[in-house]
DSSP file (Angstrom, degrees, kcal/mol; ACC not computed):
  #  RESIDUE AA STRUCTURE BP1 BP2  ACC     N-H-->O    O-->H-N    N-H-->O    O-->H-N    TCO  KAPPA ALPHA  PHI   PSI    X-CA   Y-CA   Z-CA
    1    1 A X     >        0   0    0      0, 0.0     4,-1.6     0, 0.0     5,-0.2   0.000 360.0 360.0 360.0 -65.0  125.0  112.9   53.9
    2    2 A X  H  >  +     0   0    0      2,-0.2     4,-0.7     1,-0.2     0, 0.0   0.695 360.0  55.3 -38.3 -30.6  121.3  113.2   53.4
    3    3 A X  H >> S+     0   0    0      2,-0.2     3,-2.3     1,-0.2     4,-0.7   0.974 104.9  49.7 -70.2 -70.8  121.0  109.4   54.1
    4    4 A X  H 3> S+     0   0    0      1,-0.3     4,-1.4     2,-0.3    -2,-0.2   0.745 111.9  50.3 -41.6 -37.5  122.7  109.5   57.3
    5    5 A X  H 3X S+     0   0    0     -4,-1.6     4,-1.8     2,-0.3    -1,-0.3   0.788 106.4  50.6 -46.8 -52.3  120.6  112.1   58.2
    6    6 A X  H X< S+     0   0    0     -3,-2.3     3,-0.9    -4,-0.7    -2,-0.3   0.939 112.2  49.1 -55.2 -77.5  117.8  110.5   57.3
    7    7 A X  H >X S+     0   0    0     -4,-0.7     3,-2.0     1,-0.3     4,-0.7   0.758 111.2  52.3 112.5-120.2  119.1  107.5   59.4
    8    8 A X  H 3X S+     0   0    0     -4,-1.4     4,-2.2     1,-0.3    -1,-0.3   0.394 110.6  43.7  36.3 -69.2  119.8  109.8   62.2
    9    9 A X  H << S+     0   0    0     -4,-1.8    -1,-0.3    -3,-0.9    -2,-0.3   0.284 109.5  55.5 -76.9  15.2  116.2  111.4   62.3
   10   10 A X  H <> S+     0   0    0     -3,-2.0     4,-3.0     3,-0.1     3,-0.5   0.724 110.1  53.5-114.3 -52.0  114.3  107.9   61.9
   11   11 A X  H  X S+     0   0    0     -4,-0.7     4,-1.0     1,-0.3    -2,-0.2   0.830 109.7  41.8 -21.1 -55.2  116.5  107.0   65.1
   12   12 A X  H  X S+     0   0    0     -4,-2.2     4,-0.7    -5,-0.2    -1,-0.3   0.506 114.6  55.1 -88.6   9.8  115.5  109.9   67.2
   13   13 A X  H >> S+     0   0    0     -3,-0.5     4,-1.0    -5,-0.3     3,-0.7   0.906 106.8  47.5 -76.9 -48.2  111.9  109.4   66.0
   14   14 A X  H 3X S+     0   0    0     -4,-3.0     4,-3.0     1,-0.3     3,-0.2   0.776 114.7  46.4 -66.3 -17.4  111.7  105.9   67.0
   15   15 A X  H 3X S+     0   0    0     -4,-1.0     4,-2.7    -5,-0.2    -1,-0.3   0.709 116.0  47.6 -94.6  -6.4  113.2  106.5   70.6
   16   16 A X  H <X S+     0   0    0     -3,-0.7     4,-0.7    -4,-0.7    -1,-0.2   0.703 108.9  51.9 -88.4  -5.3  111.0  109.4   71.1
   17   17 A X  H  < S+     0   0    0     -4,-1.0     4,-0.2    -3,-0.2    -2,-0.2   0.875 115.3  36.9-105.7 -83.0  108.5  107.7   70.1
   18   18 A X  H >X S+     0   0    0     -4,-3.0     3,-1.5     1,-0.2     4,-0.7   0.905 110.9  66.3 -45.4 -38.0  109.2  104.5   72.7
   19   19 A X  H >< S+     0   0    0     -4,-2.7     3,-1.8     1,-0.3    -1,-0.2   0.988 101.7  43.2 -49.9 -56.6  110.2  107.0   75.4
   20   20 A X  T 3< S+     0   0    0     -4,-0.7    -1,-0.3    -5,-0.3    -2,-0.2   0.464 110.9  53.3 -64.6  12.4  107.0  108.4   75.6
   21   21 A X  T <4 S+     0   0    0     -3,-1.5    -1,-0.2    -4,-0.2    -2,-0.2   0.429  84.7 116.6-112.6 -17.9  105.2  104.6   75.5
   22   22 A X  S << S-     0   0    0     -3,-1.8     2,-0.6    -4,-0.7   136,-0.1   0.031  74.1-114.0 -63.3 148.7  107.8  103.3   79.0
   23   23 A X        -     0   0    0    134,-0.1    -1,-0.1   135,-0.1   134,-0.1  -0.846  36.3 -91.0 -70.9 122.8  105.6  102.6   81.9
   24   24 A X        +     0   0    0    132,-0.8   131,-0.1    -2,-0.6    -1,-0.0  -0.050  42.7 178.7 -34.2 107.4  105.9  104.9   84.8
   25   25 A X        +     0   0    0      2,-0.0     2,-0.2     0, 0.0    -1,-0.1   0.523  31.7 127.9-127.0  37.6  108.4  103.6   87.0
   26   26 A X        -     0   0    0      1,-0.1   129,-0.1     3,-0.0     3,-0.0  -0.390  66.0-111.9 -76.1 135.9  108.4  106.3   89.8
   27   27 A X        -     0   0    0     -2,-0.2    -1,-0.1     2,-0.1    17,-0.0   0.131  44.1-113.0 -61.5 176.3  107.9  105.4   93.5
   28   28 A X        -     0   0    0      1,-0.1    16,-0.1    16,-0.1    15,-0.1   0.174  37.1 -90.4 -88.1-152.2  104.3  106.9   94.5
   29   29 A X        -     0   0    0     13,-0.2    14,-0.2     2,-0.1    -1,-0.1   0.681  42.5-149.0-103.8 -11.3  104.3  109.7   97.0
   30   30 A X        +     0   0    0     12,-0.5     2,-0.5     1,-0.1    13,-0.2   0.996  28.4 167.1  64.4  61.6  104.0  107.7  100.2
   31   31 A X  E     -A   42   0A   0     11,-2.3    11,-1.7     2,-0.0     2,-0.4  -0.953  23.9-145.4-117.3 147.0  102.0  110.0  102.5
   32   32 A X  E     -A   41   0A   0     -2,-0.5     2,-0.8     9,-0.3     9,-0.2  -0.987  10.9-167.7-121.9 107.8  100.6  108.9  105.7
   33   33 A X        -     0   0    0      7,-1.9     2,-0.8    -2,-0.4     7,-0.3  -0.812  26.2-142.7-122.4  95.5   97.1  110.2  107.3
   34   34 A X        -     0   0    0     -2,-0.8     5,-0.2     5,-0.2     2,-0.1  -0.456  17.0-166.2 -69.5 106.8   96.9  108.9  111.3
   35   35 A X        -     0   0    0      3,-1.3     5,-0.0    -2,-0.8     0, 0.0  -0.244  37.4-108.0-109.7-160.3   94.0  107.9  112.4
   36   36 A X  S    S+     0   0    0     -2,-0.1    -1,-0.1     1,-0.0     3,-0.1   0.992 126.1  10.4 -83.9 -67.5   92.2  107.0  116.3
   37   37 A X  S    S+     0   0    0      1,-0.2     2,-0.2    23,-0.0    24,-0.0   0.995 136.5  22.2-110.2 -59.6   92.3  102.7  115.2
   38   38 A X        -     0   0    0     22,-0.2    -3,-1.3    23,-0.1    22,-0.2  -0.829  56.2-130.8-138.0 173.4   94.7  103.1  111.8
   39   39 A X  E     - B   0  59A   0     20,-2.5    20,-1.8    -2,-0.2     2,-0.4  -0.481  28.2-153.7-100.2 148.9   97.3  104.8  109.4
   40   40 A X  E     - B   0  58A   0     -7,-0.3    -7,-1.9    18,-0.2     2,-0.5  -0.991  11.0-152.5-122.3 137.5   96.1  105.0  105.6
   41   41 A X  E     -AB  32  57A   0     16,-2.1     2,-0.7    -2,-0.4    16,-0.6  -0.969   5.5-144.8 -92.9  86.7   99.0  105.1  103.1
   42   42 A X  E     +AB  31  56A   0    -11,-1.7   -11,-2.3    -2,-0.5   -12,-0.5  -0.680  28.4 162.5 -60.4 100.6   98.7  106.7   99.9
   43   43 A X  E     -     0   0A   0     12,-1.0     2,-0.2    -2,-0.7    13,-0.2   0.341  56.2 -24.4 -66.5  -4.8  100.7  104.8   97.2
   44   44 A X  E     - B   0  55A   0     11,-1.0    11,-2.8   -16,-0.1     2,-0.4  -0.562  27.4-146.8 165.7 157.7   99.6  105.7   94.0
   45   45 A X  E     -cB 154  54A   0    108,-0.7   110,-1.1     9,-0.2     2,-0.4  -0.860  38.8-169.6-120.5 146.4   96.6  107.2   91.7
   46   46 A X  E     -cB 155  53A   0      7,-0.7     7,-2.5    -2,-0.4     2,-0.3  -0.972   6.5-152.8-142.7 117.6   97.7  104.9   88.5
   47   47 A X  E     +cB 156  52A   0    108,-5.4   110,-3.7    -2,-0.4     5,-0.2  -0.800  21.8 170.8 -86.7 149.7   95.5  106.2   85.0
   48   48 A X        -     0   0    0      3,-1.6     3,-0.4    -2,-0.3     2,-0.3  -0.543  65.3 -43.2-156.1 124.0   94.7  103.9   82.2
   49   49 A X  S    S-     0   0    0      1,-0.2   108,-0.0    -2,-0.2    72,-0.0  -0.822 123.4 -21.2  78.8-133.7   92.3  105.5   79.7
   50   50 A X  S    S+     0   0    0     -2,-0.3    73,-3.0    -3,-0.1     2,-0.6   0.057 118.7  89.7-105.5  -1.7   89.7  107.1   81.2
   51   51 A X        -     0   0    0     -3,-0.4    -3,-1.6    71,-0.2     2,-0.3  -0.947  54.6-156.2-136.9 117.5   89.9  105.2   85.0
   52   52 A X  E     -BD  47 120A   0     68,-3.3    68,-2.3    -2,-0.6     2,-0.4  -0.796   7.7-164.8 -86.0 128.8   92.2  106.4   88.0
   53   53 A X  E     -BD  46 119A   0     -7,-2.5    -7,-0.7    -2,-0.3     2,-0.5  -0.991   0.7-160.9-117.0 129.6   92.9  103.7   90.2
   54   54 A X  E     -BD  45 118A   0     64,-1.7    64,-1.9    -2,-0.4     2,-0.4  -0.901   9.1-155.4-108.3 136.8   94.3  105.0   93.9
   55   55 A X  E     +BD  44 117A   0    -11,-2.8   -11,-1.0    -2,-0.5   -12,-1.0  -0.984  20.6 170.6-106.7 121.0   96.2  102.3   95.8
   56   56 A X  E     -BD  42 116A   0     60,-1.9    60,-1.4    -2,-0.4     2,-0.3  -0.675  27.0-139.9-131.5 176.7   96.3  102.7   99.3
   57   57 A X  E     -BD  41 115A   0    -16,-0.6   -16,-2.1    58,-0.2     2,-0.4  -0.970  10.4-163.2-131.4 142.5   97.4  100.7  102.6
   58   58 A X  E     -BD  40 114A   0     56,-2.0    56,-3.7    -2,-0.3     2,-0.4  -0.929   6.4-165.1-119.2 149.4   95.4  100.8  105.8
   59   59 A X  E     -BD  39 113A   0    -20,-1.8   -20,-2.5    -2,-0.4    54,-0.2  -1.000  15.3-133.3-141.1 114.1   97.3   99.6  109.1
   60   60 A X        -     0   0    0     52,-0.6    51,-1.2    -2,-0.4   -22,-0.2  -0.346  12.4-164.6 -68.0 151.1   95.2   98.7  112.4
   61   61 A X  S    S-     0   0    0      1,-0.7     2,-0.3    49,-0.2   -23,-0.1   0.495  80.7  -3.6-111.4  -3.6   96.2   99.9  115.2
   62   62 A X  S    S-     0   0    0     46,-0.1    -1,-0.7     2,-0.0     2,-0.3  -0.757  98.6 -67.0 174.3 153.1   94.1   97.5  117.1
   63   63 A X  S    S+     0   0    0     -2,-0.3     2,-0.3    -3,-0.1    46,-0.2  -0.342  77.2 142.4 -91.6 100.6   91.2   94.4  115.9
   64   64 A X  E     -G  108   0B   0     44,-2.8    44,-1.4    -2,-0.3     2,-0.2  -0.996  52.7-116.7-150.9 151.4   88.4   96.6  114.4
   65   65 A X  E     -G  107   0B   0     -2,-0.3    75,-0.5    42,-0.2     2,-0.4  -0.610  28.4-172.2-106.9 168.9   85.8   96.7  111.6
   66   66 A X  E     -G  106   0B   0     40,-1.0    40,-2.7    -2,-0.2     2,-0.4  -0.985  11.6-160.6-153.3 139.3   86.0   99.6  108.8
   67   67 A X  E     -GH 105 138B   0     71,-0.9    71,-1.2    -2,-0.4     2,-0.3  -0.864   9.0-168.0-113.6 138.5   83.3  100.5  105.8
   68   68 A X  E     -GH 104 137B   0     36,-1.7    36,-2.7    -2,-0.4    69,-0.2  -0.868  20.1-127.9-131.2 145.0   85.0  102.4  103.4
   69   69 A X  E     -G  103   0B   0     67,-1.7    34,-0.2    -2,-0.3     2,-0.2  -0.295  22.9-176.5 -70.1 147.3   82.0  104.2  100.7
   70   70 A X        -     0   0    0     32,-1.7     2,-1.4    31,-0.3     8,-1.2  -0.069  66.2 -34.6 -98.1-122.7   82.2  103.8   97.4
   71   71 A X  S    S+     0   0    0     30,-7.6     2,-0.3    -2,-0.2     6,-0.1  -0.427  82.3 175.5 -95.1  79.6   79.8  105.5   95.1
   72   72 A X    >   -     0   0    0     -2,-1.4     3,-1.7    30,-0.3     2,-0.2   0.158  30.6-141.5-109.6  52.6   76.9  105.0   97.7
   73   73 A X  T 3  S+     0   0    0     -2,-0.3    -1,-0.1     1,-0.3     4,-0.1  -0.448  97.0  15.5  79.8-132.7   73.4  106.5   96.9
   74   74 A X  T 3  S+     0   0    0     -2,-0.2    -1,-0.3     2,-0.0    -2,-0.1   0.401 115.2  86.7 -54.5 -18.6   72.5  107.7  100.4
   75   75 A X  S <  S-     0   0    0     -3,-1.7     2,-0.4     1,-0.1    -2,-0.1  -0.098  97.1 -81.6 -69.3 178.1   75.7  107.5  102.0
   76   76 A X        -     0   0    0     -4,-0.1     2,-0.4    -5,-0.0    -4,-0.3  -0.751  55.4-137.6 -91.0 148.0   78.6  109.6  102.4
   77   77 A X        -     0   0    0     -2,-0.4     2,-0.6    -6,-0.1    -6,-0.2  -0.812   8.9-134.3-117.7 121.4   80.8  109.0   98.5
   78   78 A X        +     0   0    0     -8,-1.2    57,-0.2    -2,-0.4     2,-0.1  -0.883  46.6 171.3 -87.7 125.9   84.4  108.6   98.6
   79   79 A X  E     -J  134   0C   0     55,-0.8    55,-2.0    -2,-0.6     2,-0.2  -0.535  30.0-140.6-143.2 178.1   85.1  111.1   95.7
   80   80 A X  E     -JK 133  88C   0      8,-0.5     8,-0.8    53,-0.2    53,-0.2  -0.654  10.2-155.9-139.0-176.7   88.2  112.8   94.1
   81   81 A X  E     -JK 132  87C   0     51,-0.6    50,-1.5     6,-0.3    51,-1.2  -0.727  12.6-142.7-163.7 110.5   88.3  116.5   92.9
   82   82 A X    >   -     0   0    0      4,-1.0     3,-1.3    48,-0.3    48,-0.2  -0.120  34.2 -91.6 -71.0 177.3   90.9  117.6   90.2
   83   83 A X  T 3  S+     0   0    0      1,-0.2    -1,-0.1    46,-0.2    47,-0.1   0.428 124.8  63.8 -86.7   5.6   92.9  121.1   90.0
   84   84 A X  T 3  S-     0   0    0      2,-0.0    -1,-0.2     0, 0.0    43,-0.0   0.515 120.4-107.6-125.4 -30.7   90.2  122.5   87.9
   85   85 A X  S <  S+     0   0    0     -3,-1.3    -2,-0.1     1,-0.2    -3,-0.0  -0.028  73.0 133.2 127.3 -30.8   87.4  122.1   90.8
   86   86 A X        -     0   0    0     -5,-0.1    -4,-1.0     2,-0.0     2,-0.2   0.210  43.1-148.3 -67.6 171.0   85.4  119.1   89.4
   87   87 A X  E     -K   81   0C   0     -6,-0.2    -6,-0.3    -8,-0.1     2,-0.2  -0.773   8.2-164.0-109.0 167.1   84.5  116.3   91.4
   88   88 A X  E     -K   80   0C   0     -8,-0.8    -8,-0.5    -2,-0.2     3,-0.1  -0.530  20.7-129.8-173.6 102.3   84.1  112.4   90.3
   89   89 A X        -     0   0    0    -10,-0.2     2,-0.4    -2,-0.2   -18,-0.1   0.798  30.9-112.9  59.6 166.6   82.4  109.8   92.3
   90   90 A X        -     0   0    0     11,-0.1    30,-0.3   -20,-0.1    -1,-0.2  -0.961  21.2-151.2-128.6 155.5   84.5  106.6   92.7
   91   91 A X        +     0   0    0     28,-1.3     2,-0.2    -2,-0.4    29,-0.2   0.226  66.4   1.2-119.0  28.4   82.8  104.4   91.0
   92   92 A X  E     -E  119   0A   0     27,-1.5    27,-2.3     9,-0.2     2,-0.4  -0.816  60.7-147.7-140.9 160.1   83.9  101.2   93.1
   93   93 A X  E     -EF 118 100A   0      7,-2.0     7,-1.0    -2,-0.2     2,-0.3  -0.998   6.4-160.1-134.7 169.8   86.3  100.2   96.5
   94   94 A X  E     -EF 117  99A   0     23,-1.9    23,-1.9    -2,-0.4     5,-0.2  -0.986  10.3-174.4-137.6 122.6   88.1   97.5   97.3
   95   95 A X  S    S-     0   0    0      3,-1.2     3,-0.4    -2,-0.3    21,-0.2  -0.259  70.3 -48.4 -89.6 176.1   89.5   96.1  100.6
   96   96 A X  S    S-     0   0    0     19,-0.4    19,-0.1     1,-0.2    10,-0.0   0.370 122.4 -24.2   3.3 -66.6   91.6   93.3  100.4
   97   97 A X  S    S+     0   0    0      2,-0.1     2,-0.3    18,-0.0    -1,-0.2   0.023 114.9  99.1-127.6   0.7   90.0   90.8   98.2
   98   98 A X        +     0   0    0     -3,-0.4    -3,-1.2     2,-0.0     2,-0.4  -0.827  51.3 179.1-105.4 128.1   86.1   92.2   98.8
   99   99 A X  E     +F   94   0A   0     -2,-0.3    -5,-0.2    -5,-0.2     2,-0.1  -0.804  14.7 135.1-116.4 157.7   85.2   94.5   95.8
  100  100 A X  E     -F   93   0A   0     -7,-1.0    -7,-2.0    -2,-0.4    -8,-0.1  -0.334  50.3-127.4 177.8 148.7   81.6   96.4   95.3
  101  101 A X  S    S+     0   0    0     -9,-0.2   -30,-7.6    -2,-0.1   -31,-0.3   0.728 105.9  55.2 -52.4 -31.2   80.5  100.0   94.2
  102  102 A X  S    S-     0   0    0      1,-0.3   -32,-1.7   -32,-0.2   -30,-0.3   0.948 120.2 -60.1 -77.1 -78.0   78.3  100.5   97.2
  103  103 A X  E     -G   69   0B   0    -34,-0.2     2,-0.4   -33,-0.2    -1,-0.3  -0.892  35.5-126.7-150.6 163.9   81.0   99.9  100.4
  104  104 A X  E     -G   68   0B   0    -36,-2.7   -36,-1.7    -2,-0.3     2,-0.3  -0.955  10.7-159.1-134.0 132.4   83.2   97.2  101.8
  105  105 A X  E     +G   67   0B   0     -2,-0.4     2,-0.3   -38,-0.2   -38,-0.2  -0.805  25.4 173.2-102.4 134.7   82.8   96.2  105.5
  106  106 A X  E     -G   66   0B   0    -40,-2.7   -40,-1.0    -2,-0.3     2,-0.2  -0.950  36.1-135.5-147.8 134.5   86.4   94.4  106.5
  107  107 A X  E     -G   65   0B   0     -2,-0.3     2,-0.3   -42,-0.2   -42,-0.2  -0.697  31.9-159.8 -75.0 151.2   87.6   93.2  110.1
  108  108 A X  E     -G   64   0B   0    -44,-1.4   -44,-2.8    -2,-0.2     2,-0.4  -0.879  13.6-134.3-140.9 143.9   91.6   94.7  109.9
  109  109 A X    >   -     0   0    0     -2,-0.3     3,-1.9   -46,-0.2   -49,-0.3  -0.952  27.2 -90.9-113.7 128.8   93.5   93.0  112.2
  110  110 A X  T 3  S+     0   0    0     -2,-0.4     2,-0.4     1,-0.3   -49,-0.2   0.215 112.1   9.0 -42.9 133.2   95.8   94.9  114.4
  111  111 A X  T 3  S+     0   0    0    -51,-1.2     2,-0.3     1,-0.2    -1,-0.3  -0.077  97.2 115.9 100.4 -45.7   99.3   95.2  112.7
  112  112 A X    <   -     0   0    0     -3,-1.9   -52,-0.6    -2,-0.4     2,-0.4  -0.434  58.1-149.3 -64.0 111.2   98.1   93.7  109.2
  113  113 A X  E     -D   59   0A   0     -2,-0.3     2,-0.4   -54,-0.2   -54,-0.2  -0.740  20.0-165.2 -96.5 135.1   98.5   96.3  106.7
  114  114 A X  E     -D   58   0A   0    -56,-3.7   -56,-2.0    -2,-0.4   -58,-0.0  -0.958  19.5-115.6-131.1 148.1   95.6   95.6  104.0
  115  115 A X  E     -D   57   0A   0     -2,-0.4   -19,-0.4   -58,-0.2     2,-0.3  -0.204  24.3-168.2 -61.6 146.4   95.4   97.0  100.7
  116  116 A X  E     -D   56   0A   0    -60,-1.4   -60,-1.9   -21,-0.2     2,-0.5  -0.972   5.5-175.3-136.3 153.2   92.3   99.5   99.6
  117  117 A X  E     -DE  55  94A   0    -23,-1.9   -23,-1.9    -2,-0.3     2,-0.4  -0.992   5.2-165.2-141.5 132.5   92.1  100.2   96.0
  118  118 A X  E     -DE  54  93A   0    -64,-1.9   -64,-1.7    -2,-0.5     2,-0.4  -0.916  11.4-146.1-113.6 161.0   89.4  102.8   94.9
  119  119 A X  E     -DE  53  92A   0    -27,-2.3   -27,-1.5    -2,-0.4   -28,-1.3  -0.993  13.0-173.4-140.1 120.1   88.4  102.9   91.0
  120  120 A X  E     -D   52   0A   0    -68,-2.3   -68,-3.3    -2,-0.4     3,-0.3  -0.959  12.3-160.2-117.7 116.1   87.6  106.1   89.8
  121  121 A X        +     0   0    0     -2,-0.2   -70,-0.1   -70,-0.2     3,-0.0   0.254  58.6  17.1 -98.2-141.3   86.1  106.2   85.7
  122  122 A X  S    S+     0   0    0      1,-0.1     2,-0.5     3,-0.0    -1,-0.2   0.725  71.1 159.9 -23.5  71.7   85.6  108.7   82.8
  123  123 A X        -     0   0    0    -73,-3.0    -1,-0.1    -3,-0.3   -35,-0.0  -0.751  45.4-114.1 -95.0 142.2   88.0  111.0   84.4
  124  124 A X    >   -     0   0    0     -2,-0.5     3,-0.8     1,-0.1    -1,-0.1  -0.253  15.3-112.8 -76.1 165.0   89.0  113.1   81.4
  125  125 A X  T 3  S+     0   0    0      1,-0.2    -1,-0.1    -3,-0.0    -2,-0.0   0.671 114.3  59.5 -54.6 -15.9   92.5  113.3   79.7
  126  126 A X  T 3  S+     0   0    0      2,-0.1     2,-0.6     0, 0.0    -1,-0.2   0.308  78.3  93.1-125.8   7.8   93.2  116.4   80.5
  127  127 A X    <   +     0   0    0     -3,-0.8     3,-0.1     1,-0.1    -4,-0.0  -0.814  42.6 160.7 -99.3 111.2   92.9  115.7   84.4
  128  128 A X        +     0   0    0     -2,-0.6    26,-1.5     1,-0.1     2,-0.3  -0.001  58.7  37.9-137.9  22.7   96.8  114.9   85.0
  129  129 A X        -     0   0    0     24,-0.2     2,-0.9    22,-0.0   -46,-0.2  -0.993  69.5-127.3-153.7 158.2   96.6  115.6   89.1
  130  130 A X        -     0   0    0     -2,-0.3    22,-1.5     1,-0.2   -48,-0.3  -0.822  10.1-171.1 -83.3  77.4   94.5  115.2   92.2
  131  131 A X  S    S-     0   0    0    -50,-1.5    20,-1.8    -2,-0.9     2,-0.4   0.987  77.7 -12.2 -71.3 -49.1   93.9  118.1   94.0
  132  132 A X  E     -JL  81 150C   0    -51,-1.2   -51,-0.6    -3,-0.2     2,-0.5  -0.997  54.1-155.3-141.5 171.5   92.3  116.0   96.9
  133  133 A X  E     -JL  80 149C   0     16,-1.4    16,-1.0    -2,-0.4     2,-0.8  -0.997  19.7-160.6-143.8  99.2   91.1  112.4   97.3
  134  134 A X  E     -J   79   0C   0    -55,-2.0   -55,-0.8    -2,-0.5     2,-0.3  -0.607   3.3-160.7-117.2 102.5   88.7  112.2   99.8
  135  135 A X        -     0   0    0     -2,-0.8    12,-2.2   -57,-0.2     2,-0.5  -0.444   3.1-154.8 -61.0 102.8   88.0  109.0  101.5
  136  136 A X  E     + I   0 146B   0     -2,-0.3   -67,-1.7    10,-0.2     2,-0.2  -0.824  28.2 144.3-108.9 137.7   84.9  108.2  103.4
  137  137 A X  E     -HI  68 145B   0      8,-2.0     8,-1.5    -2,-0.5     2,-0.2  -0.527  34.8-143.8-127.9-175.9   84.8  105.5  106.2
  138  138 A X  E     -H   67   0B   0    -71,-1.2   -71,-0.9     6,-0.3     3,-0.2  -0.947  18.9-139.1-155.3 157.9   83.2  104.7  109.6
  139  139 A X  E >  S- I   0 142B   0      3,-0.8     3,-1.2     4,-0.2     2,-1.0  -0.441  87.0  -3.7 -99.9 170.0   85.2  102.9  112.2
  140  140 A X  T 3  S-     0   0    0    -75,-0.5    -1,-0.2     1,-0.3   -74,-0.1   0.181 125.0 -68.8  16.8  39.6   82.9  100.1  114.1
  141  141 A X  T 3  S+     0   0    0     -2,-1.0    -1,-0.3    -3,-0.2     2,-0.2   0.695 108.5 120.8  49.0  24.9   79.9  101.4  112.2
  142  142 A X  E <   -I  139   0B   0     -3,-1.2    -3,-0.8     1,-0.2    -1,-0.2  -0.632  68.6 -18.8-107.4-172.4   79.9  105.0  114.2
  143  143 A X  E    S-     0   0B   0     -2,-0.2    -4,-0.2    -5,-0.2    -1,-0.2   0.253  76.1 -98.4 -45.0 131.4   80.2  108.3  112.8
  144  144 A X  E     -     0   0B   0     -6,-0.1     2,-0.5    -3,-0.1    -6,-0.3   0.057  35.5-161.7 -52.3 153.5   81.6  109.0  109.3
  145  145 A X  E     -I  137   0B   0     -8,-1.5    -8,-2.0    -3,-0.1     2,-0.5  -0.973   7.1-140.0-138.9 122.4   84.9  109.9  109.1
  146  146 A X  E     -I  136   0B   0     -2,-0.5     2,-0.6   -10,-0.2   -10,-0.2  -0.538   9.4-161.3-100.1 154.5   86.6  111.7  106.2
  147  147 A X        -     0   0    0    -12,-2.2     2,-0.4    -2,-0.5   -12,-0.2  -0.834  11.9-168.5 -99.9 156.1   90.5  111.0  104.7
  148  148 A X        -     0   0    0     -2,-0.6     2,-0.4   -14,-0.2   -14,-0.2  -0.936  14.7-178.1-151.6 128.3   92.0  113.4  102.7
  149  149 A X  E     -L  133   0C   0    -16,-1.0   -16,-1.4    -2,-0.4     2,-0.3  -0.949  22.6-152.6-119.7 140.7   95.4  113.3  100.4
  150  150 A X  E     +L  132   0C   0     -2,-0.4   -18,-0.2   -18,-0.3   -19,-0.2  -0.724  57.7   9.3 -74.4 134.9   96.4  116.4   98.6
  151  151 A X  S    S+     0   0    0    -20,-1.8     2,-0.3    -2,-0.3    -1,-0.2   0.777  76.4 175.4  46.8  69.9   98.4  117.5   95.4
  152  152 A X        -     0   0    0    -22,-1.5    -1,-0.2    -3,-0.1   -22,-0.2  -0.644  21.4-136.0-128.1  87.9   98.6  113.8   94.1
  153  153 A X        -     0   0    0     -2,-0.3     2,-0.8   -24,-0.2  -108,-0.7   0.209  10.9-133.1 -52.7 140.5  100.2  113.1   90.6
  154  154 A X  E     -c   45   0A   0    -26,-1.5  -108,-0.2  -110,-0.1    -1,-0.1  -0.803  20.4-165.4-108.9 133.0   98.7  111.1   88.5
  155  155 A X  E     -c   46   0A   0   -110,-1.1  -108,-5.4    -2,-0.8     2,-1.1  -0.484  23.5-125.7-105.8 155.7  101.2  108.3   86.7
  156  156 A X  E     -c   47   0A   0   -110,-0.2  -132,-0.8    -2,-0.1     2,-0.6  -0.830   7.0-122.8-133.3 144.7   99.9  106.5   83.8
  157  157 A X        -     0   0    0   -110,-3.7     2,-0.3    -2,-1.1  -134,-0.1  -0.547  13.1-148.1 -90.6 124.5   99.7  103.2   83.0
  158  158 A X        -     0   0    0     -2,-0.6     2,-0.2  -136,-0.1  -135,-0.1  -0.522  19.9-139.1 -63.1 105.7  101.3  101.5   79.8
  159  159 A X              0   0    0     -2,-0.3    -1,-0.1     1,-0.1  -111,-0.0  -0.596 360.0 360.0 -57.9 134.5   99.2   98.4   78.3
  160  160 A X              0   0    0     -2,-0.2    -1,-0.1     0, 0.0    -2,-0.0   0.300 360.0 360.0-107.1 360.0  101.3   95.7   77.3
């Protein structure tokens, strides 16, 4: 009896063990913020470690150029803010295939939905939401413009 037991609690260890190791494999939230030339798509704030990565899609509505900010000095900083009040920098973006901390200038072509990826780092553990993610652009290089997602869980991501 005590073996079996044994047996029995080395079983639930090991699955409680793996359960809590899975990769996350819940759909994002999907929220949608319309704007004058395109829609931005929130798909997912992804942790691994200490670095939030937010995956987004932006969709022209028409043949236009777009900056989106990173962490940029003298510019306006696409930044995040957790439930606790702090704020954290992003400390690069990425358009399509164009990466850099500063900014990315990208032509989006009407219809095309292209991916935006911002990388935020040494976001603490203890940080397990987004209260908002706020995205700074300019449209045709005029006046900044902000995005804003709310209330955005954050899933974390399993090294294999």
């Amino acid at each position: 009896m005590l073996r079996s037991l044994r047996s029995v609690t080395a079983i639930l260890l090991f699955a409680l063990v793996n359960i809590t190791t899975l990769p996350t494999t819940v759909k994002a939230q999907d929220s949608n913020v319309e704007k004058e030339n395109f829609t931005v798509s929130l798909k997912s704030c992804d942790r691994s470690g200490k670095i939030i990565k937010c995956h987004l899609l932006l969709t022209s509505k028409k043949k236009f150029d777009i900056r989106v900010y990173g962490r940029s000095g003298n510019y306006p900083t696409s930044r995040i803010f957790d439930s606790f009040g702090n704020e954290y920098n992003a400390a690069s973006v990425k358009i399509g295939n164009t990466e850099n901390a500063d900014w990315v200038d990208k032509q989006l072509l009407e219809g095309i939905p292209t991916k935006l990826m911002l990388t935020f780092n040494e976001i603490p553990p203890e940080v397990k939401e987004i209260a908002v993610l706020d995205i700074r652009s300019t449209s045709n290089y005029a006046n900044t413009d902000n995005t804003e997602f709310r209330n955005i869980v954050i899933f974390n991501r399993v090294k294999k």
